[in-house]
BAFI-3210 file (N, C-alpha, C; in Angstrom, 3 decimals, decimal comma, padded with zeros to 6 digits):
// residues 84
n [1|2|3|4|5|6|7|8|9|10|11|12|13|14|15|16|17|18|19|20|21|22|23|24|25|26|27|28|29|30|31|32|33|34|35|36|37|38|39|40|41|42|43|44|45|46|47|48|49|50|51|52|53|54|55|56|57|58|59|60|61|62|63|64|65|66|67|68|69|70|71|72|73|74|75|76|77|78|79|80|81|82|83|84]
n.u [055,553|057,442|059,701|059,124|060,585|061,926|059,938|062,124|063,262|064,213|062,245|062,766|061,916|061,526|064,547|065,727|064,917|065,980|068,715|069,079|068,052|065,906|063,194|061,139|061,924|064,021|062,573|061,018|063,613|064,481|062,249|062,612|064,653|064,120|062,782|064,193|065,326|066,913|066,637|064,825|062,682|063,040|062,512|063,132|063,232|064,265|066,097|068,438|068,728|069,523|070,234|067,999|066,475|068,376|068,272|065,147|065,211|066,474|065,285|063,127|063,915|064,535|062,012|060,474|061,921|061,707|058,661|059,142|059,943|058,386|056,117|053,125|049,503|048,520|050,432|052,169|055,155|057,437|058,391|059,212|056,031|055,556|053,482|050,868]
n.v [046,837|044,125|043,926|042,023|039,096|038,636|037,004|034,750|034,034|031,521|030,346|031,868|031,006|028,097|027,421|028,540|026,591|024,293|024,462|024,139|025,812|027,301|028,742|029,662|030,094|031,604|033,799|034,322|034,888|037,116|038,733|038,864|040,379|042,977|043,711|044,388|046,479|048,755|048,217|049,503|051,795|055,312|057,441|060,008|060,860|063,046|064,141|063,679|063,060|061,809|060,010|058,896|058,399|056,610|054,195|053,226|052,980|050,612|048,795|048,954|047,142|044,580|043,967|043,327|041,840|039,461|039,817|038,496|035,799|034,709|032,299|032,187|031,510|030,467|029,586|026,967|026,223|026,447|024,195|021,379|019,841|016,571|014,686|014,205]
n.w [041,094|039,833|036,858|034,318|033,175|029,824|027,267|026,318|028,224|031,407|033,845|036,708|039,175|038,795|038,094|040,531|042,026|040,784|041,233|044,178|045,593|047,810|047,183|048,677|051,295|050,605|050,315|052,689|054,725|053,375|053,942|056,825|057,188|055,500|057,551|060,159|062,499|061,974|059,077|058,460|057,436|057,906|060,996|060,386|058,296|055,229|056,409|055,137|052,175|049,907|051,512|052,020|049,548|048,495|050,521|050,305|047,529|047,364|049,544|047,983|045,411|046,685|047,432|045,170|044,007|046,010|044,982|042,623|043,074|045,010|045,129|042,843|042,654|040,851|039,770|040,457|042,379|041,033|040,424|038,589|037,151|037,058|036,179|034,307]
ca.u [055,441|058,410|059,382|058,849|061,501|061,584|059,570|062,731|064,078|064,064|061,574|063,265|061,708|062,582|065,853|066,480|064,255|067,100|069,970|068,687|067,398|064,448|062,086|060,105|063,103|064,599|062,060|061,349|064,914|064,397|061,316|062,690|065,940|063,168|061,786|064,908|064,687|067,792|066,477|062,975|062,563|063,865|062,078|063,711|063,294|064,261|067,435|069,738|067,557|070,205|070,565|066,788|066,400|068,781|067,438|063,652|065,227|067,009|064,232|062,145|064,252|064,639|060,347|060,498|062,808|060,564|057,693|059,613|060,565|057,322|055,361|052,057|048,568|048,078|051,507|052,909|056,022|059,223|058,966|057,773|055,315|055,220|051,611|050,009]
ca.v [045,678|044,050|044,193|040,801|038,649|038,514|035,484|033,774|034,104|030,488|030,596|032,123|029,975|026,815|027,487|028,523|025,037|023,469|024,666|023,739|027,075|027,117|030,611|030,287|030,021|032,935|035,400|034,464|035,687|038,685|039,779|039,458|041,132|043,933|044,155|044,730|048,015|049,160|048,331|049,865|053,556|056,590|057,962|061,311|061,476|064,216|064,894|063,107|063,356|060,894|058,483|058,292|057,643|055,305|052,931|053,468|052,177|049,502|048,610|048,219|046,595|043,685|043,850|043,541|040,885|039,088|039,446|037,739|034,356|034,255|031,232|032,637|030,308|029,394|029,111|026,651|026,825|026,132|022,498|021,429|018,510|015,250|014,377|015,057]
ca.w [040,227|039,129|035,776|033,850|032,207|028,664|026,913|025,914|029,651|031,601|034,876|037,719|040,311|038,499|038,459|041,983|042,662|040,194|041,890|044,946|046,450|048,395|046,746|049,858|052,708|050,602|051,013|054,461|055,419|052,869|054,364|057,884|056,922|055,402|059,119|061,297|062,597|061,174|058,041|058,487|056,671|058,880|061,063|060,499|056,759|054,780|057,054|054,102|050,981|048,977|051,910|052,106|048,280|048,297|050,878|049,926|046,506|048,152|049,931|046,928|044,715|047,551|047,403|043,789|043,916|046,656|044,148|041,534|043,636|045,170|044,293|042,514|042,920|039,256|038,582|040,894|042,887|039,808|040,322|036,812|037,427|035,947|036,260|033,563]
c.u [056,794|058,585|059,687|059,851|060,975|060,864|060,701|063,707|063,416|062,698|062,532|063,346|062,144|063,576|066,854|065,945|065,440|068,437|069,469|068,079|066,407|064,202|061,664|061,007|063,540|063,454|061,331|062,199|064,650|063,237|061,981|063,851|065,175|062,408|062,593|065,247|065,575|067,442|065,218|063,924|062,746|062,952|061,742|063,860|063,283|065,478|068,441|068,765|068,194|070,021|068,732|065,965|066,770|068,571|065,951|064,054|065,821|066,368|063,044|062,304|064,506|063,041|060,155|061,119|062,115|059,329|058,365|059,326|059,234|056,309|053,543|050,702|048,466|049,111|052,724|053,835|057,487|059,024|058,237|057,661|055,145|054,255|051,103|048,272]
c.v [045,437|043,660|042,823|040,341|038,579|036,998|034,579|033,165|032,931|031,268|030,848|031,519|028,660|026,908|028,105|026,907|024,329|023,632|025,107|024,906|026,988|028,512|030,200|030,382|031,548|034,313|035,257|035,123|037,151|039,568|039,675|040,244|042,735|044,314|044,148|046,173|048,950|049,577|049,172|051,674|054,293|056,944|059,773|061,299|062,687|064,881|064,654|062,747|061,918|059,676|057,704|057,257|056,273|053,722|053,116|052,706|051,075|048,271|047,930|047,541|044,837|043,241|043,364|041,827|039,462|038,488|038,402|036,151|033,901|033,631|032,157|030,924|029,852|029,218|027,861|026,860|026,404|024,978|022,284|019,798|017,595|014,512|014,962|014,232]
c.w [039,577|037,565|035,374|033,029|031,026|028,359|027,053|027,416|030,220|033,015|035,800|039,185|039,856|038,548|039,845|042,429|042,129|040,775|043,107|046,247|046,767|048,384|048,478|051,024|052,229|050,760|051,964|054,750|054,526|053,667|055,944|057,916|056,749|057,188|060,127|061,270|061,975|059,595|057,375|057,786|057,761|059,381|060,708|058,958|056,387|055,414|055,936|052,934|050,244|049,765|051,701|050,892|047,989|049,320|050,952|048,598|046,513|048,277|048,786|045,776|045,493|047,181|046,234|043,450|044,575|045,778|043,009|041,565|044,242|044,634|044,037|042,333|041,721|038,734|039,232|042,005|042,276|040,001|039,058|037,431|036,715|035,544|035,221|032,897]
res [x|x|x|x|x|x|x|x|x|x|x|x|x|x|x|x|x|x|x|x|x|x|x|x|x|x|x|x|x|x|x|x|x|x|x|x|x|x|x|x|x|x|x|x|x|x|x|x|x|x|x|x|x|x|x|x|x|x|x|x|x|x|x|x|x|x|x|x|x|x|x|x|x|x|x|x|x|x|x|x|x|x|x|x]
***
């Protein structure tokens, strides 16, 4: 679970929507970047204890990051709507 901006912190998805980033294009490419085999977890874990840590925490700070940008169902996707 990633850890939650502060209240006074702007929306994260609005403002990649505002500076013209597309949340859902970017973690498309993150998750397939997450799924090239290179990038996949070792099979041989435990041979390099540090290297393993450090992409397992890599890895889940990318996931984390993912969760962030990802449009949630009751909350939209950053575009603030004018309909009211």
């Amino acid at each position: 679970m990633p850890i939650p901006a502060p209240a006074r912190f702007t929306d994260l998805r609005e403002h990649l929507h505002s500076a013209g980033v597309d949340a859902a294009y970017l973690n498309l490419v993150l998750e397939q970047y997450l799924s090239l085999p290179e990038n996949m977890p070792s099979q041989d874990w435990m041979q390099d204890p540090h290297d393993d840590h450090q992409a397992w925490q890599f890895r889940e700070n990318l996931t984390q990051f993912r969760e962030m940008i990802v449009d949630k169902p009751d909350e939209g996707n950053g575009e603030v709507d004018d309909e009211i």
